[in-house]
N, C-alpha and C positions, 0 to 999 in steps of 0.2 A: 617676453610678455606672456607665452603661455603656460612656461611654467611657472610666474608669477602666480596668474591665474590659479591654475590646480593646485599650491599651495597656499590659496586664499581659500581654495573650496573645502581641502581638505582643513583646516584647521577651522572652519565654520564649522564643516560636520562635526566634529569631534568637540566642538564647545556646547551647538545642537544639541548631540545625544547626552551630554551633559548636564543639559537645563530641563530634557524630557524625563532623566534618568532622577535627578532629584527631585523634578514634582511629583515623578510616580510613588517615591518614597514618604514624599510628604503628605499625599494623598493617603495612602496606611497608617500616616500616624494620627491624621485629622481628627476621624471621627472621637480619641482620647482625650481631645483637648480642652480641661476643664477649664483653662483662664480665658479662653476666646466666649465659654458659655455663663461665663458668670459677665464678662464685658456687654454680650448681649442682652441678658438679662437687664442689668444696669442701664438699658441703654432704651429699653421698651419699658423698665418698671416706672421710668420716670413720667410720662401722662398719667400715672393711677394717682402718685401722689402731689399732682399737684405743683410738681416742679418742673423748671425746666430742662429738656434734655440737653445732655452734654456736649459738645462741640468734637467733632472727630479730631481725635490727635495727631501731631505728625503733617505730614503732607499729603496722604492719601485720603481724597477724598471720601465721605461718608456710605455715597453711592456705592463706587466698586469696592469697598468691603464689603458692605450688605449684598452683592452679588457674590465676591470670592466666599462668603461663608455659605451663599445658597449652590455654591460648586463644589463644598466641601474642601477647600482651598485653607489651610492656616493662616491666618495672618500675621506672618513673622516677615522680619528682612529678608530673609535668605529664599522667601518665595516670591516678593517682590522682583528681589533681584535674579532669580530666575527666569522671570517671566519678562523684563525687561531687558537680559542679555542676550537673546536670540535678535532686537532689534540692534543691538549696537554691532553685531555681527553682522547683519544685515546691510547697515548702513555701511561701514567697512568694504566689504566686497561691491554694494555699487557706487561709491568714491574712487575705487580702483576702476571699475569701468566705464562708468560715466560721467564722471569728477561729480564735488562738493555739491554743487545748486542742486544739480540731480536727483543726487542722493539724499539729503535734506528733502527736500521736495516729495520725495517717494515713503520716505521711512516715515513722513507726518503724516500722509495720506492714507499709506497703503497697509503699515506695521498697527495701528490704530485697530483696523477691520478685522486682521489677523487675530489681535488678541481677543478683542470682542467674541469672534467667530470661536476661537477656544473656550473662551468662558462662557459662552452661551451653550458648546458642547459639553463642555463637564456640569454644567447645571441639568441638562437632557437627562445626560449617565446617572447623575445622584438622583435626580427627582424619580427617573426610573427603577432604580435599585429600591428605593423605599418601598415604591408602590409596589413592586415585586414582593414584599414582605409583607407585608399588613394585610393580605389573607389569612396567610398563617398567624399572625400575633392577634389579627381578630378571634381566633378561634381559639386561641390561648386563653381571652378575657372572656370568651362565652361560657367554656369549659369551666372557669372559676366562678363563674356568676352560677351557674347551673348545681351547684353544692351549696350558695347560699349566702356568698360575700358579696360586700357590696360592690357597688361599681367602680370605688376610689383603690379598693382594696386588692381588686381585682383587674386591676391599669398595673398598678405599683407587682405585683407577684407577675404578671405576666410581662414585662419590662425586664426581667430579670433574665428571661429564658431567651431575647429577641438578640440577635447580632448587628453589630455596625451594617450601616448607619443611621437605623432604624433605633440602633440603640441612642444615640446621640441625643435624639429626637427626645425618645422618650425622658430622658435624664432632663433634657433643659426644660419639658412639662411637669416634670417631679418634682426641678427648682423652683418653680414659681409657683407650684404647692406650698411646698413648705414657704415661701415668701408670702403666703396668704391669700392667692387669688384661686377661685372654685378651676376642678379639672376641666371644665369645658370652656371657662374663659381662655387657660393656659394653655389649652389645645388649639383654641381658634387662632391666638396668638401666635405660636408657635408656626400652625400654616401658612398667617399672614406674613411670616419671617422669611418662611423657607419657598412659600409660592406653589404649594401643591397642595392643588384644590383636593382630593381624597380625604388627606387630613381635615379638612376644613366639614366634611361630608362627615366622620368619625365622631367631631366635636360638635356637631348637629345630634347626631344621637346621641351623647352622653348627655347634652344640653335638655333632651325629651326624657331620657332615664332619671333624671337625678331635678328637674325639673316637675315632672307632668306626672312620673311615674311609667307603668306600663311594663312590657315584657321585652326589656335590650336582648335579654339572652336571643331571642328568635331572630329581633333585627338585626343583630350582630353578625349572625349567623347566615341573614341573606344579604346582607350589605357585602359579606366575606365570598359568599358564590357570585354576588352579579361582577365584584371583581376577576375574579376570575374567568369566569363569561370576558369581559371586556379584555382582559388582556390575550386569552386566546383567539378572539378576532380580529385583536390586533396582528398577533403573529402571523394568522391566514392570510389578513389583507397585503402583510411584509412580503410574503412569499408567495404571493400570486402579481406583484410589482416590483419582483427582485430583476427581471429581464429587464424591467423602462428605469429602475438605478443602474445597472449595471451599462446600461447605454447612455446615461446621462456622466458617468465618470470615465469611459471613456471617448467620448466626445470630445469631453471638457481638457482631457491630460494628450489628447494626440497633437494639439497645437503647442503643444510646452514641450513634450518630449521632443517633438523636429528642432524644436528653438535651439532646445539644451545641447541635442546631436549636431545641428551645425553650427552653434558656438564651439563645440569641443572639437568639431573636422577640421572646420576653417573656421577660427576668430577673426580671420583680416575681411570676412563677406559684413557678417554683420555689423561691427564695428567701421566697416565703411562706410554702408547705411548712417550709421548713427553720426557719423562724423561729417557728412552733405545735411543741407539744411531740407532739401524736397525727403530724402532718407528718412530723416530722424520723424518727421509728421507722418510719413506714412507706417512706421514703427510705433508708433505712440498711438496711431490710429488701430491698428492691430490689433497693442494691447486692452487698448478700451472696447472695443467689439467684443474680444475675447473674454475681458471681466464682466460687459453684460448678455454676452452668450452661456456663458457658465449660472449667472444668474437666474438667467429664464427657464437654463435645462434642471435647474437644481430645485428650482420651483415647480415645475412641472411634476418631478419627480416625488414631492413630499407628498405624504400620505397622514401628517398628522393636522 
């Protein structure tokens, strides 16, 4: 049985790194991807004119697409099925230890939270990463307004110089340019796609520039330092509560790590437990403490 066991672990691991190693691939290829940005498109142009939107294709709901694209995630099979075979590996190894009901039981409950919990983590990374740019790309479009082009002209040349995945951004605002809607319609759009409010804040002043008139170049220009401002007291506030994170993950990892050590000293201790009926409740009772004690430290612990 135990080395059952260890070759159930290892051969999870090794599928693991597998499904981590090709999202991380798919993640560099993402921001390229022009046929997910023209589906988008197609998929929001449809209220302008009048018709009704398309029905999502496939079996993937409409929702987690619209969040795997706010992750920067592609939408092909092969990420689907990455991110799907970490649970069937999962299921696998506790069918081996705590048979079928169990494991059924736990991979709908528990593998659900897990993906969420990723996908709401790569939405973090990307929406961060933008906002990390568009200091610099505001000062791109000041710099060109400040010579004496317009504001349309000066979006489109300064898009040019910006990197993934800021470029992305910019490209599927360019599309729906040339599809005919003004740049601060397709910029608020585009926010409203990807769910970062900044943008949304950008396409407010272009909205007042191109609109009311006035002097974008100057707003541009402190719209670009109060970012900045804000993301350096974010980082202070990171590092003046890296001690109460740093105590909230390990808190959280000391009750798993003993589990994981005396599953692997003695398998015949816990698995006894779990195989008596007072055992297995008070095991289940554990874990549930355990997943709302994580909870609480992890909430404690946020700063956004």
């Amino acid at each position: 049985m135990p080395e059952l066991v260890w070759l159930v672990l290892a051969a999870s691991f090794c599928l693991l790194a597998a499904a981590f190693l090709f999202l991380g691939g798919a993640l560099r290829r993402a921001p390229g991807s022009g046929r997910r940005m023209s589906e988008v498109l197609a998929r929001h142009e449809a209220p302008f004119d009048g018709k009704a939107p398309a029905a999502a294709s496939g079996w993937i709901p409409s929702w987690f697409e619209r969040y795997l694209q706010r992750a920067g995630l592609p939408e092909t099979p092969l990420v689907y099925g990455a991110l799907l075979a970490p649970g069937a590996v999962l299921f696998l190894f506790a069918e081996l230890l705590f048979g079928f009901a169990y494991a059924l039981a736990g991979i709908l409950i528990v593998y659900p939270f897990l993906l969420w919990s990723f996908v709401q983590w790569r939405i973090a990374v990307y929406r961060q990463q933008v906002v990390d740019q568009l200091p610099v790309f505001l000062e791109s479009v000041s710099r060109i307004l400040s010579v004496g082009c317009s504001l349309e002209l000066a979006f489109r040349n300064a898009s040019e110089e910006c990197d993934d995945p800021l470029l992305t951004i910019t490209r599927q605002v360019l599309l729906r340019t040339r599809a005919g809607q003004s740049l601060e319609d397709a910029m608020m759009q585009v926010a409203d796609v990807y769910a970062i409010r900044e943008l949304g804040f950008v396409a407010s002043v272009f909205h007042l520039g191109i609109r009311y008139g006035g002097n974008a170049h100057a707003v541009l220009e402190r719209l670009s330092t109060t970012m900045r401002e804000r993301r350096r007291s974010q980082q202070e506030l990171k590092a003046m509560t890296a001690e109460t994170r740093a105590s909230a993950w390990i808190l959280s990892a000391l009750p798993v790590v003993v589990a994981i050590l005396t599953l692997a000293s003695n398998p015949g201790y816990l698995l006894g437990m779990w195989m008596d009926p007072f055992g297995r409740k008070i095991l289940l009772g554990a874990l549930a403490m355990q997943i709302a004690g994580m909870a609480l430290l992890f909430r404690m612990a946020r700063i956004d």
